[in-house]
C-alpha positions in Angstrom: 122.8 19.5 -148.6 126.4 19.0 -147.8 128.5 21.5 -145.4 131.2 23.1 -147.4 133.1 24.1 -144.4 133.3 19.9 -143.5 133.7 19.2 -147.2 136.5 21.4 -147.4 137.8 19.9 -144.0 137.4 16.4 -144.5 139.1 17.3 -148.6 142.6 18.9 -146.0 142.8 15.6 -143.8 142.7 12.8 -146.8 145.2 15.3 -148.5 147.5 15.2 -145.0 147.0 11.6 -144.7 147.8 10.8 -148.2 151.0 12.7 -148.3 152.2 11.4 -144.9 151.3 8.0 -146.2 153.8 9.0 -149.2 156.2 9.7 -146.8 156.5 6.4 -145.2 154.2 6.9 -142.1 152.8 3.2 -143.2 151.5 0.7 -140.5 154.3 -1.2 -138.8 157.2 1.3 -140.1 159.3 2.3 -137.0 159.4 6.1 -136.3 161.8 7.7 -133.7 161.7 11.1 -132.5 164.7 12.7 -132.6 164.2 16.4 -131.5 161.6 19.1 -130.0 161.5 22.4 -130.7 161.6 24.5 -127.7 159.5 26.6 -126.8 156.6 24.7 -127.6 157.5 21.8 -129.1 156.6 22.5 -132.3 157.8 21.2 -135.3 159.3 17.8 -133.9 162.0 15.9 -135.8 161.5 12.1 -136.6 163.4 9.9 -138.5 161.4 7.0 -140.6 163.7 4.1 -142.2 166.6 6.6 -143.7 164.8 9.6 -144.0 164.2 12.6 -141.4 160.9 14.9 -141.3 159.7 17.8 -139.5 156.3 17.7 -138.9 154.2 20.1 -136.8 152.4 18.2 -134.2 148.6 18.6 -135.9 150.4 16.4 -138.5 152.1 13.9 -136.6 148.4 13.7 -134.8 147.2 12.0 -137.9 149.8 9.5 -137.6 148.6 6.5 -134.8 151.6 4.6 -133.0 152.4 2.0 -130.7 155.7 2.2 -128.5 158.3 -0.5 -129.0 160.2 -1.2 -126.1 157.9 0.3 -123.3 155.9 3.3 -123.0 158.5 5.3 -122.4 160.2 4.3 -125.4 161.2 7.3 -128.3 160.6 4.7 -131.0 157.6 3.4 -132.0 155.8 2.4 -135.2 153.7 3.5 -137.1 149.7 1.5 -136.4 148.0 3.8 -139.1 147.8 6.9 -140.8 144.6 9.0 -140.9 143.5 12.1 -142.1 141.6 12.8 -138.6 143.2 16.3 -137.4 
């Protein structure tokens, strides 16, 4: 017998991933964040190729990255996208 609460949870993150994925969160696309909001960081501002995005940080969790340039680094790109939130 399947869990409708999972069901319904695992239907939200392939949605999320699928729409970030449309986006342009793909694997090896650079992303660069380019503002916080304060207090709380929450939505943060990233630009991918020409395009920016404000994404609240349970979406940009679904996006895995590697830094470019050290860890320190605002850029990085994109490793994979995942509906994992």
């Amino acid at each position: 017998m399947s869990n409708p609460l999972y069901t319904a949870h695992q239907e939200a993150a392939e949605k999320l991933a699928l729409r970030l994925i449309e986006l342009g969160f793909v694997a090896g696309e650079p992303v660069e964040i380019i503002a916080e909001a304060r207090p709380g960081g929450d939505p943060i501002a990233v630009r991918i190729g020409g395009s920016h995005f404000a994404l609240r940080r349970r979406e940009a969790a679904a996006v895995m990255v590697t830094p470019l340039g050290g860890e320190q680094a605002d850029t990085v790109q994109v490793t994979s996208t995942s509906g994992a939130t």
